[in-house]
PLY file of the C-alpha trace (Angstrom):
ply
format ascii 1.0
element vertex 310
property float x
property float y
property float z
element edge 309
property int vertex1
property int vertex2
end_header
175.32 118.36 140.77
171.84 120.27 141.85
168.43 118.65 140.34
165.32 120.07 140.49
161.94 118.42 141.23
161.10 117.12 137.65
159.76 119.14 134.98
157.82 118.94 131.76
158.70 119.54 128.37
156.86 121.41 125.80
154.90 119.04 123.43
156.72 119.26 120.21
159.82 119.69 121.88
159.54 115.95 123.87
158.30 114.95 120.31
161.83 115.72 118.66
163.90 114.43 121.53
161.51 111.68 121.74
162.19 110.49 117.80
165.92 111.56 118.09
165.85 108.94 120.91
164.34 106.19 119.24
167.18 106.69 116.22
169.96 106.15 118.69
168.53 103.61 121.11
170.10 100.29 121.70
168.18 98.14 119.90
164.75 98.27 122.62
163.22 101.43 120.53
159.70 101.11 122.06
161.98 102.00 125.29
164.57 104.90 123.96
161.40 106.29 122.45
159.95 106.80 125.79
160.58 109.54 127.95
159.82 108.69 131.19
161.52 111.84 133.43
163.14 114.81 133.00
164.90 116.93 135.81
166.43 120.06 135.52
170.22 120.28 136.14
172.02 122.94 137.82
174.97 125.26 137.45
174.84 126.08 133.37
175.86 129.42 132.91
175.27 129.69 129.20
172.40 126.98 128.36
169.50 125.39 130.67
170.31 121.83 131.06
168.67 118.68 131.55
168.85 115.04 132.31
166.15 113.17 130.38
165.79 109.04 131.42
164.21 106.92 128.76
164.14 103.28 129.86
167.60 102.55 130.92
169.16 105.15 129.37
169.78 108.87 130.39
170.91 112.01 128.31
172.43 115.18 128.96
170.16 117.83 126.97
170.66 121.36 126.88
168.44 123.61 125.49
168.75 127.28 124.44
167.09 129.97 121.99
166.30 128.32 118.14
168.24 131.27 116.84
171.32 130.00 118.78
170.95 126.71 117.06
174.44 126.91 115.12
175.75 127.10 118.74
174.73 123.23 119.56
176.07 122.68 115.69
179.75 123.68 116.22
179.79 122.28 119.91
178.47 119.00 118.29
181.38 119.30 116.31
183.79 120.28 118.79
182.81 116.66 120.96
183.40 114.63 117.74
186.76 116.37 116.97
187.98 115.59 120.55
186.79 112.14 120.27
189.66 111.83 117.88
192.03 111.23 121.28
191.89 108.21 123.23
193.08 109.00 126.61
189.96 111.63 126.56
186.17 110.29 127.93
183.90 112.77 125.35
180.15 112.52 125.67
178.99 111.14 122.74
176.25 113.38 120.67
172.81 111.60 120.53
171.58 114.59 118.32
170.75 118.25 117.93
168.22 119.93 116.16
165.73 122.79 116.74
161.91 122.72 117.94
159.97 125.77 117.50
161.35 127.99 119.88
163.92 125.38 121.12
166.97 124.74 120.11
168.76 121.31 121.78
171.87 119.12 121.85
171.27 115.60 123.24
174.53 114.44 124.54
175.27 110.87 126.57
175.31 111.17 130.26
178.23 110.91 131.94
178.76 110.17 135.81
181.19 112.87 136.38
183.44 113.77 139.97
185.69 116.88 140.19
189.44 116.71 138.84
190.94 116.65 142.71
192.49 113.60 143.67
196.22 113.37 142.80
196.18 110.35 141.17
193.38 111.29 138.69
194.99 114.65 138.20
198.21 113.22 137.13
196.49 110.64 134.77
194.55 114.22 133.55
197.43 115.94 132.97
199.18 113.29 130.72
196.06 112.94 128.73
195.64 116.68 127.77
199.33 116.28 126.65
197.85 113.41 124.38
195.35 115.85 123.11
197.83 118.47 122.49
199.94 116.02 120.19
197.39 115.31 117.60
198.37 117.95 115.31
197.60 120.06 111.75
199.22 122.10 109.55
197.79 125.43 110.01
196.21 127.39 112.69
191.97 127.67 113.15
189.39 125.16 112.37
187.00 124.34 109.57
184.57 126.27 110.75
183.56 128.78 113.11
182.10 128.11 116.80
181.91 130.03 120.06
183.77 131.21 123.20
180.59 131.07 125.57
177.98 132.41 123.55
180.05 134.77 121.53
181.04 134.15 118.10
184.81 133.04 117.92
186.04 133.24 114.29
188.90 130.07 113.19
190.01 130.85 109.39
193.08 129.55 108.83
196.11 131.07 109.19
200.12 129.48 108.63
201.44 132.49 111.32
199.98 131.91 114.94
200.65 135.44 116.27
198.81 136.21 112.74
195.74 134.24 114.07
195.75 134.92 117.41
195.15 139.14 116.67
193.18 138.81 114.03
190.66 135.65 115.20
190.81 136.57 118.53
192.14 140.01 120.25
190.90 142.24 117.38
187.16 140.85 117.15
187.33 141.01 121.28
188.66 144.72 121.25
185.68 145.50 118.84
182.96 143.79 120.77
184.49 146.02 123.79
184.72 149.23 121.65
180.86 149.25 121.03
178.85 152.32 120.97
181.91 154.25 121.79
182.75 152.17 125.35
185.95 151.22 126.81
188.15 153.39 123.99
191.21 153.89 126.01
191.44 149.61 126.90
191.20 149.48 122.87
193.63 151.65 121.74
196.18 149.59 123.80
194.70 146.59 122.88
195.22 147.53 119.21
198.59 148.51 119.58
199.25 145.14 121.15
197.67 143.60 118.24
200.25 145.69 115.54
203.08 144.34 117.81
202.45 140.72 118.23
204.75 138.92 116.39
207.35 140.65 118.92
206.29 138.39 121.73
206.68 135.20 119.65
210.16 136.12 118.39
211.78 132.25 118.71
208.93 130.92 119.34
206.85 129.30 116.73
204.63 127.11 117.97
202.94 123.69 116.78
199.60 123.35 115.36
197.82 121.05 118.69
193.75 120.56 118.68
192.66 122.63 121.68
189.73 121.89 123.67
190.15 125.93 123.60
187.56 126.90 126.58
189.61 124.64 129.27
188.38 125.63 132.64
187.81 123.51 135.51
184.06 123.80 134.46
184.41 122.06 131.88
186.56 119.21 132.70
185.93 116.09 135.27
186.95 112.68 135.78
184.75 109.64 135.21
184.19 106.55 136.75
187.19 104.84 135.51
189.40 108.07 135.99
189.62 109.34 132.76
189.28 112.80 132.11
186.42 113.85 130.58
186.61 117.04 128.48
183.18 118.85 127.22
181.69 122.23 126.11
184.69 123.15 123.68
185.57 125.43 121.34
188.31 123.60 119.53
190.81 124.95 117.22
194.38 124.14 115.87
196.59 126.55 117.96
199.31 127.15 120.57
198.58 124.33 123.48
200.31 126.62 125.67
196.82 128.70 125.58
194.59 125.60 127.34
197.04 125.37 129.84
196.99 129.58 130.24
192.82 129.23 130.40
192.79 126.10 132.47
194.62 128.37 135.36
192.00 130.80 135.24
188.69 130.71 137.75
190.32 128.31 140.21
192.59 126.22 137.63
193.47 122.87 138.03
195.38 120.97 141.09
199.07 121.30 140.67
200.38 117.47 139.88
197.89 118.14 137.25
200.34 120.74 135.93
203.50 118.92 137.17
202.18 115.67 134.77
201.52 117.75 132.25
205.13 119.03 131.87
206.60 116.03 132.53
205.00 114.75 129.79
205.80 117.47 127.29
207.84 120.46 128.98
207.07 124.21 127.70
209.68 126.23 126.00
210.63 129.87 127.82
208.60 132.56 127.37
205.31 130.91 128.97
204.66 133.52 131.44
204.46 136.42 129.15
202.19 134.30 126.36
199.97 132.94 129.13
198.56 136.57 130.15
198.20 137.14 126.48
196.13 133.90 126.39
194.39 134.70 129.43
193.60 137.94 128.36
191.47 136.81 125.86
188.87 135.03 127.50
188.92 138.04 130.45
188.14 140.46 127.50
185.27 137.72 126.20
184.09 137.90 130.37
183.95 141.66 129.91
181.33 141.73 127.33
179.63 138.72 128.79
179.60 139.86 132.18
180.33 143.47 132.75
183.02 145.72 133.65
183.82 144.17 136.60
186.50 142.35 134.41
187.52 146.33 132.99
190.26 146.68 135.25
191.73 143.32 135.00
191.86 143.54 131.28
193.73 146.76 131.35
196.38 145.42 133.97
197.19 142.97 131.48
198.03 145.12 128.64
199.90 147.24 130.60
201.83 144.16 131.21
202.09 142.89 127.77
202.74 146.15 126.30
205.69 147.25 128.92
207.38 143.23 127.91
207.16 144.49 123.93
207.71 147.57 124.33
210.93 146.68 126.55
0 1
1 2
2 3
3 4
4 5
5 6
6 7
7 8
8 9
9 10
10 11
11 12
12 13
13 14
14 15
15 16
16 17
17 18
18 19
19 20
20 21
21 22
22 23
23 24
24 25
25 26
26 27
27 28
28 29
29 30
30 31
31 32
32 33
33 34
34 35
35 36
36 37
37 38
38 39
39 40
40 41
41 42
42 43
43 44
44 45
45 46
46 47
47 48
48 49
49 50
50 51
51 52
52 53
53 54
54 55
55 56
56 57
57 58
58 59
59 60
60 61
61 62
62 63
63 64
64 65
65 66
66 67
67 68
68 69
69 70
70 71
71 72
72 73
73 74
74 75
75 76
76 77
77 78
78 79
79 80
80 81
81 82
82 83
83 84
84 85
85 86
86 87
87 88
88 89
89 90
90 91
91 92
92 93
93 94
94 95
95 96
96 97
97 98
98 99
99 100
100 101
101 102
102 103
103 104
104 105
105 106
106 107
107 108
108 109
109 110
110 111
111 112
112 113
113 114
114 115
115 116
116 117
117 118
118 119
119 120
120 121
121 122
122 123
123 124
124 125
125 126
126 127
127 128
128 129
129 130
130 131
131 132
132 133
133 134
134 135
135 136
136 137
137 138
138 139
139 140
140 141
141 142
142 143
143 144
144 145
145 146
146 147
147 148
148 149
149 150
150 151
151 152
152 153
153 154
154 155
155 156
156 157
157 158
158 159
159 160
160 161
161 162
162 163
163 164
164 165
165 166
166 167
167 168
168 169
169 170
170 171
171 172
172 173
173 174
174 175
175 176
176 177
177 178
178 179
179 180
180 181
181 182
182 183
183 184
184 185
185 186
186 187
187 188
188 189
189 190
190 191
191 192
192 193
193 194
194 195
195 196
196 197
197 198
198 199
199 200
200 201
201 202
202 203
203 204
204 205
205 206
206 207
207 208
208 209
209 210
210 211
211 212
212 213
213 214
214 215
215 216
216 217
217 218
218 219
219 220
220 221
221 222
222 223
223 224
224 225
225 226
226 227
227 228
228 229
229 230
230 231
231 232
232 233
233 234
234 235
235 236
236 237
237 238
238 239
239 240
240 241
241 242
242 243
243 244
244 245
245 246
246 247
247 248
248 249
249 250
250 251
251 252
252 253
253 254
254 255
255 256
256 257
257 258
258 259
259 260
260 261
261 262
262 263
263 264
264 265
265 266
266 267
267 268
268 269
269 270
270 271
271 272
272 273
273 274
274 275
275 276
276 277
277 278
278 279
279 280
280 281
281 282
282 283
283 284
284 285
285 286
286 287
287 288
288 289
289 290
290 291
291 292
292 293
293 294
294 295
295 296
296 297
297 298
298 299
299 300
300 301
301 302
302 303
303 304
304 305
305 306
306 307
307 308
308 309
């Protein structure tokens, strides 16, 4: 983890974190009132991030645009939903609120090492399994959140292949079919959509709580070797599309995997559904990012469409 030399914080905006602070202290509040540093942190991609040390205590903080604020709201969310399983570490949230032109989420700080050692990997694996069993009866969320910083819409759906073209292909296909771009990657997309349910014929899969943005950015192991999950975007929805996302930008060691299964083996059929899965969040990197991801995208509904298509 990179920190800068220490910065300062606008006025009102150490005044908010300062009060939030002295609300969630641990009983010294002349002390969790004070902020005594603050260094930047690098490596966010979305948010600028800092680590704030008031007394004893540190915080995680990152800070983005006020008019982003609902993005802090449903992550906030997200952390508390995941603290529902056990055999997760989840940072706890201090706070969030918005300051002029700020808006923040103060989270506990967690000393954090990459997922790499076997032992911890296995122990990871098994506890995503855990996450994957707690369960609902429908598919989406109770409210919406984001995929990065673009909206991702969760109403709730009883038919997964339902959900998963409506919530997430079709708003993805439209984001990429802006001001006329990209038409020929969303007229297969579409007719992928239309022909979903053929890919999920046997296949109906339970309702698990997904972290649902489970890349190996977003997962580590803490002191005691527990896996720590953060920066979700949780949902009720086929755990077989973590496991697809967790593969992508580098993935996860393989006894990682190999617990995983062990634990709760997939049903046949993976393969295809995981570059459905993966596709999504390439699409979401193509309107993030650029069309560097253009290519990919359209290599992987050629795939999926020759599979239906037969």
């Amino acid at each position: 983890m990179f920190m800068s030399p220490r910065v300062h914080l606008e006025p009102a905006l150490a005044e908010a974190l300062r009060e939030l602070l002295a609300g969630n202290g641990d009983g010294d509040r002349r002390s969790a009132a004070t902020i005594d540093t603050v260094s930047e942190i690098g490596g966010g991609s979305i948010s600028r991030t800092l680590l704030v040390a008031s007394g004893k205590r540190r915080c995680f903080v990152k800070l983005h645009d006020a008019a982003l604020a609902d993005m802090f709201t449903a992550e906030a969310d997200g952390l508390n939903a995941l603290t529902s399983c056990p055999a997760l570490r989840v940072p706890r949230v201090v706070g969030h609120g918005v300051s002029g032109r700020h808006a923040y989420l103060v989270l506990e700080y967690l000393r954090l090492h990459a997922l790499a050692e076997a032992g911890d990997a296995a122990l990871a694996g098994r506890a995503l399994a855990e996450l994957h069993r707690i369960q609902g009866t429908r598919y989406g969320w109770q409210r919406d959140n984001f995929i990065g910083s673009t909206p991702q819409s969760n109403a709730w759906d009883d038919n997964w292949p339902s959900f998963f073209a409506r919530q997430r292909l079709l708003p993805q296909l439209l984001l990429a079919g802006r001001h006329g771009q990209h038409s020929s990657l969303v007229a297969k997309g579409e007719r992928l959509a239309a022909k979903l349910q053929l890919l999920f014929a046997g296949y109906q899969p339970p309702a698990s709580l997904l972290h649902g943005d489970l890349w190996s950015g977003n997962a580590a192991i803490d002191d005691s070797g527990t896996l720590a999950l953060f920066d979700p975007a949780v949902h009720f929805g086929d755990r077989e599309a973590d496991l697809a996302m967790s593969e992508l930008f580098g993935g996860f060691p393989k006894r990682f995997y190999a617990a995983y299964y062990e634990a709760w083996p997939l049903a046949d059929g993976f393969a295809q559904r995981q570059t459905l899965y993966q596709l999504y969040h390439v699409l979401n990197h193509l309107q993030l990012f650029g069309s560097s991801y253009l290519r990919q995208a359209e290599r992987m509904l050629s795939m999926l469409l020759a599979e239906i298509d037969g």
